[in-house]
C-alpha positions in Angstrom: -223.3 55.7 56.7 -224.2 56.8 60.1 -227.1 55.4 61.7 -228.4 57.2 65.0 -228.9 54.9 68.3 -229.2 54.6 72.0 -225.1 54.2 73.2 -223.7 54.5 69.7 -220.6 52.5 69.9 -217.9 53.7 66.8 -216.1 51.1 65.1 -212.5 52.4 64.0 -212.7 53.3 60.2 -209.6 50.7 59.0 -208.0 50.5 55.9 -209.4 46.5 56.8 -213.1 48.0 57.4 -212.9 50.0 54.3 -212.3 46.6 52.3 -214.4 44.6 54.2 -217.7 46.5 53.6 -217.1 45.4 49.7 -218.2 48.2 47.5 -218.9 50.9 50.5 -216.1 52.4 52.3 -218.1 54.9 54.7 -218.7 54.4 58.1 -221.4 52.5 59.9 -222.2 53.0 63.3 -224.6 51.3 65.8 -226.0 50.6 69.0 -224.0 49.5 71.0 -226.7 47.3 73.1 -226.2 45.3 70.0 -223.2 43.7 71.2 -224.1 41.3 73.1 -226.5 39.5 70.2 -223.7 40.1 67.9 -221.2 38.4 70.0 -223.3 35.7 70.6 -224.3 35.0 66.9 -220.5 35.1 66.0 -218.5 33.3 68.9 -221.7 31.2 70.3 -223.8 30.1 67.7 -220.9 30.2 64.8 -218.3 29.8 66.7 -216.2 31.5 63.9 -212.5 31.2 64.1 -209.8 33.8 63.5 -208.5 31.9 60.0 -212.5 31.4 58.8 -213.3 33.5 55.9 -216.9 35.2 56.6 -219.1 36.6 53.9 -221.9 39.3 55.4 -225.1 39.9 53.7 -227.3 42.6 54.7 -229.5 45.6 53.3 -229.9 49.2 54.0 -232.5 48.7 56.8 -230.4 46.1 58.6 -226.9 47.7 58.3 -226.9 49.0 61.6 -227.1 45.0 63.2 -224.9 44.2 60.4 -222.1 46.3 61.4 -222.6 45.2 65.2 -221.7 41.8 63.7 -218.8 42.9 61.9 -217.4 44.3 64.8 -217.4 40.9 66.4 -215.6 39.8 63.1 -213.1 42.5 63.9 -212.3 42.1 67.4 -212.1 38.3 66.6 -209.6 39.0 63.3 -212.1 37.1 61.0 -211.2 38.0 57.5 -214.4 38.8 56.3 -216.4 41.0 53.1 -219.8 42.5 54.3 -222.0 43.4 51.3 -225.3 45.5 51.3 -227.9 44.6 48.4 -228.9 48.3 47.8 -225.0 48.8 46.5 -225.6 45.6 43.9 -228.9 45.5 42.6 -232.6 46.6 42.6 -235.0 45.5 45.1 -237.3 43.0 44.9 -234.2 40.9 44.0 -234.7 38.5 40.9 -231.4 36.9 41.5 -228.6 36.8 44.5 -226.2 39.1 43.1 -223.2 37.2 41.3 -220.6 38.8 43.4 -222.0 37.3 46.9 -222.2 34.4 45.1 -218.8 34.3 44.1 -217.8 35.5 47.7 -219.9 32.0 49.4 -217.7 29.9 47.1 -214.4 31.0 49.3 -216.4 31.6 52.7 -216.5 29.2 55.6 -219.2 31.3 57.3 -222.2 33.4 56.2 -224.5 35.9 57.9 -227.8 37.3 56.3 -229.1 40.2 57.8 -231.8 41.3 56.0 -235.7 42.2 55.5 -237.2 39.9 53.7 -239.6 41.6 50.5 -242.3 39.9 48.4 -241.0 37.8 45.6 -237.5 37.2 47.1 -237.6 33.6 48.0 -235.6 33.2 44.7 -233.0 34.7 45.6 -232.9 33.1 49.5 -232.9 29.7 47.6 -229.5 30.6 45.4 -227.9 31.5 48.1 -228.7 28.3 50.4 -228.0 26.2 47.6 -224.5 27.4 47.7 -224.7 27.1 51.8 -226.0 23.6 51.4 -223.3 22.1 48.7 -220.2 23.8 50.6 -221.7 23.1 53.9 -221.6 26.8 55.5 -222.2 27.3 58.7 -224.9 29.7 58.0 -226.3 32.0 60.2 -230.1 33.3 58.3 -231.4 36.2 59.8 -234.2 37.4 57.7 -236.2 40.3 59.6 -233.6 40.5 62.4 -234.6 44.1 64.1 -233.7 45.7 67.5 -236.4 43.7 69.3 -235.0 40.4 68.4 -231.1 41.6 69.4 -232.3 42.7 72.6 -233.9 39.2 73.1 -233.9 36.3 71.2 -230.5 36.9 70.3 -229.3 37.1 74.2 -230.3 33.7 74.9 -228.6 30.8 76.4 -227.8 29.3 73.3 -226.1 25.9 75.2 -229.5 25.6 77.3 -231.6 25.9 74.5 -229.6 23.8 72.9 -229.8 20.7 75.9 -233.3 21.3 75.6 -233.5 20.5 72.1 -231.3 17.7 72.0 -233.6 15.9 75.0 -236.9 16.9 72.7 -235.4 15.5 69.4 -234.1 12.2 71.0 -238.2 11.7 71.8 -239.9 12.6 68.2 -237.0 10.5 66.4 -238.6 7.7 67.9 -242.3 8.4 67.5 -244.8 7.2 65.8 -246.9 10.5 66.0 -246.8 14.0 67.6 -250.5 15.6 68.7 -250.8 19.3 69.6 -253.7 21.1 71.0 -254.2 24.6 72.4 -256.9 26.2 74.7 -258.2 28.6 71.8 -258.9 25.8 69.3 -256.2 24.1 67.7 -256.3 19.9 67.3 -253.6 18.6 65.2 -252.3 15.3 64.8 -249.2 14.8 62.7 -248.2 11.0 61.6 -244.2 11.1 61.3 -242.5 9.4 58.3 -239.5 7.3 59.7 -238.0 7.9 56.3 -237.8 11.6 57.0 -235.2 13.1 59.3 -235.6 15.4 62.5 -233.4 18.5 62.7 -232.3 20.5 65.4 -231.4 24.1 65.3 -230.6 25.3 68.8 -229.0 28.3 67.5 -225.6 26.1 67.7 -224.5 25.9 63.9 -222.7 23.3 61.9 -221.5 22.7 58.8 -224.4 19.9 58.0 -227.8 22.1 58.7 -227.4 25.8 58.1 -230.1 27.8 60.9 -231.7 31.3 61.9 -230.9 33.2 64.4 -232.1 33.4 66.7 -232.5 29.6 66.8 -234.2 27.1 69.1 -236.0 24.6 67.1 -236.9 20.8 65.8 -238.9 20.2 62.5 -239.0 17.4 59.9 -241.0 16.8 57.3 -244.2 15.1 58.9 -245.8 12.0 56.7 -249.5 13.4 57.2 -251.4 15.9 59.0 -254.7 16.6 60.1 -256.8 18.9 61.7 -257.6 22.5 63.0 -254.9 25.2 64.0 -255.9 28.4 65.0 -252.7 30.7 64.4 -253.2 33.4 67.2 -249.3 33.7 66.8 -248.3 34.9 63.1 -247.9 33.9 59.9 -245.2 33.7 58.3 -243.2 35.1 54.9 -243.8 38.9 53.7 -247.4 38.4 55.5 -245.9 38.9 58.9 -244.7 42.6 58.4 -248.0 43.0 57.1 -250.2 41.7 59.8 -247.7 41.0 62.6 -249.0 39.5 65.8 -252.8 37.9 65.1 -253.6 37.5 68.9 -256.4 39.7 68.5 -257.7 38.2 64.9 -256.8 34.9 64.3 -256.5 33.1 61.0 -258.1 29.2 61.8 -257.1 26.9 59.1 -258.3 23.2 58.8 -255.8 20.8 57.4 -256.7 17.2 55.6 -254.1 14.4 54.4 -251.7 17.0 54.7 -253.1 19.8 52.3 -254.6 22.9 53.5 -258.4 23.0 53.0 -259.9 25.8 54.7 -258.6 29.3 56.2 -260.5 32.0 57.9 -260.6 35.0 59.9 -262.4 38.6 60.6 -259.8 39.9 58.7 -260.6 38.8 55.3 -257.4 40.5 53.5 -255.4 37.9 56.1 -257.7 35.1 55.0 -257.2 36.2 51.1 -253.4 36.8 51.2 -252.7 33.9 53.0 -255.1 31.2 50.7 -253.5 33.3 47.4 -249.8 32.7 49.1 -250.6 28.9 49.5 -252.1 28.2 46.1 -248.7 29.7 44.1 -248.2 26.0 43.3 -249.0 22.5 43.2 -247.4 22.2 46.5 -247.3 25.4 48.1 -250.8 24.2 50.0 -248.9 21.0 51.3 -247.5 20.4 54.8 -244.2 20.8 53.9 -242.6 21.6 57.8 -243.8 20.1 61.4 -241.6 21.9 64.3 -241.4 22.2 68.1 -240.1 25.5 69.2 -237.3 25.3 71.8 -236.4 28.5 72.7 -237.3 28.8 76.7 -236.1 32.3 77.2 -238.6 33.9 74.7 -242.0 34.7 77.0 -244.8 35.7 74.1 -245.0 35.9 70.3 -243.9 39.8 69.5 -245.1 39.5 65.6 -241.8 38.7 64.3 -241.5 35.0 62.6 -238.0 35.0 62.7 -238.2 35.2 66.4 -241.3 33.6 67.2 -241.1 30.6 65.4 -238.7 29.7 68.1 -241.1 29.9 70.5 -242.2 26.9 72.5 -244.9 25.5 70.8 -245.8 23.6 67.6 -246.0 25.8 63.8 -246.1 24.2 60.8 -245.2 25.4 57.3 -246.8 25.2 54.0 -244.5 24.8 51.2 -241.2 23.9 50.5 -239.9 20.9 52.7 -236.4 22.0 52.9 -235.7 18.2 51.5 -232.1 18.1 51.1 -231.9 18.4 55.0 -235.3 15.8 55.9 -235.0 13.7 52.6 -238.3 14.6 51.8 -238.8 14.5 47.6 -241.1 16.9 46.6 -240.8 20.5 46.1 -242.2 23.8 46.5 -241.5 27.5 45.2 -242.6 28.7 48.5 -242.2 28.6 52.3 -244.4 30.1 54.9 -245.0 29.6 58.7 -247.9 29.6 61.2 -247.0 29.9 64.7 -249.6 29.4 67.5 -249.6 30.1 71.4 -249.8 28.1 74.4 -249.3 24.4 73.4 -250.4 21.3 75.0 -247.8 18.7 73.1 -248.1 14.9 72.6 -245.1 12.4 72.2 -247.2 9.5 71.5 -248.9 8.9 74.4 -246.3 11.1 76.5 -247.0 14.6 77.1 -244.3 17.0 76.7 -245.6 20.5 76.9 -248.5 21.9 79.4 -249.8 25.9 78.4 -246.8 26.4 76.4 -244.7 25.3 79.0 -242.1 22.3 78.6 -242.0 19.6 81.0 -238.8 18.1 79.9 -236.0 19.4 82.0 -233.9 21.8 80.0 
C-alpha cells in the first residue's frame, strides 16, 4: 500500500518485509520526516535490541508511522511481525485479535500505532494485560499522527526524563499536591502513601509499559477536590471529536473524589462527557492524578496522546491503572482532562509558575 507524503522515503520490499507485515505483503511507503520519531521511539525510548522479538500493531490510518517504525526495526535487524487490524477483524474491535495475541506471548517489545474508536477500550485492556504479566516494554501510541512525529516524538527523551525523575522524587514524599490556573481551576489532591507514583519519561522498561510520546508522573490520588476548568482537552474518542477546548471550556467540580458537576457552552461536550463518566459505578471516580513533564511541547494542539504530556496537572476519571499504583478498585473506562498554564503545589513548595517548571531539568 502506497501512502503519498512530503520526502517519501522507500523501504526495500524484502523477502523479510514481506513476512514481517503478517498477513500483507505489499509495500508501504512514508514520509520520510518520520524518521527521526521513529528512531527515537525504537533506539531511545525502547531501546530495542537486534535479538528482541518486536510485535507492531497498527491500523489503516496509521500505517504510514507504522512502517517509519518498522524501518527502524530493519535497519536495527529486529526480528519483528507488524500487523494491521483492518487485515484481522472488523472495526469497532470487540476483542484483540487472537493472532496478536498469540504474537505478544513470544515478543519482548510492542508498538501500537493506532486511532483509537468508540467502544475499543476492551480490546486496549487485552492487550496490556498480556504487556503487564510478560512485562513488555510497551510503547502505546494511540492517535499518533504527523503532528505528534514531528514534535512530541523529537524530544529529548533523557531531559524529559531528568526532569521527571527530580519531580517524582518530590510527590513520593508528599502529603498533598495543589494545582491552580489563571482561568479557574483550584484542585487539591490528598496522596495515599499506599499508592505508588510512576514515571513515564518516554524511557521504557519492562515494569511500567508508556505512550509515546512520554513525559509524565501520575498515581492514583487518595482524594480530590475542587474546580478544573479543562481549556486543554478531554480525553478518549471525545478528543477527535472536540479537540482543543481553549475557546469552550468544559468546568467540572470534583468532591471526595467523584465528579459532581460538568459544564460548558457546548452542551454536546457537557452531555458526552457526563454520559462517558457515568458508564459505571466508577467511571465518575478520580481514578489518575498526573504532572506532565514534557518541556519541549509549547501548547496543547488537541491531541491527548500528546498533550497529556504537557506541563501541567490532568486528571483521569476511571480506571486506576491499579496493577501499576496498587490501587483496588476498577473501572471499564479511562478518560483524561488536560488543562493549561499551571501554578503547581508540593506541599507548601511551589513547583510550577504559568505552566512553567521551576525545578531544573
Amino acid at each position: 500500500m502506497n501512502i503519498p507524503g512530503n520526502g517519501v522515503k522507500t523501504p526495500a520490499l524484502s523477502q523479510k518485509t514481506r513476512e514481517g507485515w503478517g498477513t500483507r505483503s505489499n509495500h508501504v511507503s512514508f514520509d520520510s520526516e518520520f524518521a527521526f520519531g521513529a528512531r527515537n521511539a525504537v533506539e531511545v525510548c525502547l531501546r530495542v535490541q537486534p535479538d528482541e522479538k518486536v510485535c507492531v500493531i497498527t491500523d489503516e490510518v496509521t500505517i504510514e508511522i507504522a512502517a517509519a517504525i518498522v524501518s527502524e526495526l530493519e535497519t536495527l535487524g529486529a526480528p519483528y511481525r507488524a500487523w494491521v487490524l483492518e487485515d484481522l477483524a472488523e472495526r469497532p474491535l470487540k476483542d484483540l485479535p487472537s493472532e496478536i495475541l498469540e504474537d505478544l506471548e513470544t515478543s519482548q517489545v510492542s508498538i501500537f500505532a493506532v486511532q483509537a474508536l468508540r467502544n475499543e477500550l476492551r480490546s486496549r485492556m487485552q492487550m496490556t494485560d498480556v504487556v503487564n504479566r510478560r512485562k513488555i516494554r510497551h510503547a502505546h501510541m494511540v492517535n499518533i499522527n504527523r503532528q505528534i512525529m514531528l514534535e512530541g516524538m523529537r524530544a529529548d527523551f533523557q531531559k524529559v526524563d531528568r526532569l521527571s525523575a527530580k519531580v517524582v522524587a518530590m510527590v513520593r514524599k508528599a502529603r498533598r499536591v495543589r494545582a491552580r490556573t489563571a482561568a479557574g481551576t483550584d484542585l487539591t489532591a490528598e496522596l495515599n502513601p499506599n499508592y505508588r507514583w510512576l514515571k513515564t519519561s518516554g524511557i521504557i522498561t519492562p515494569e511500567k509499559w508508556g505512550n509515546l510520546p512520554g513525559g509524565e508522573i501520575f498515581t492514583t490520588p487518595g482524594e480530590v477536590n475542587g474546580t478544573f476548568v479543562i481549556d486543554g482537552v478531554v480525553g478518549d474518542y471525545l478528543c477527535a471529536k472536540f479537540g482543543s477546548l481553549r475557546e469552550q471550556p468544559l468546568t467540572i467540580h470534583i468532591k471526595e473524589n467523584r465528579l459532581t458537576e460538568a459544564h460548558s457552552e457546548n452542551r454536546e461536550l457537557e452531555d458526552d462527557f457526563w454520559k462517558y463518566t457515568h458508564t459505571d459505578e466508577n467511571s465518575d471516580r478520580v481514578g489518575e492524578f498526573a504532572i506532565g513533564t514534557n518541556i519541549d511541547l509549547k501548547d496543547v494542539i488537541g491531541q491527548i496522546l500528546q498533550d497529556e504530556k504537557y506541563p501541567g496537572v490532568h486528571i483521569a476519571f476511571g480506571n486506576p491503572y491499579g496493577a501499576h499504583t496498587g490501587a483496588e478498585w476498577d473501572s471499564s473506562t479511562h478518560i483524561d482532562v488536560v488543562g493549561r498554564k499551571f501554578n503547581i503545589w508540593v506541599d507548601d513548595e511551589q513547583i510550577m509558575q504559568d505552566g512553567k517548571f521551576l525545578v531544573e531539568a
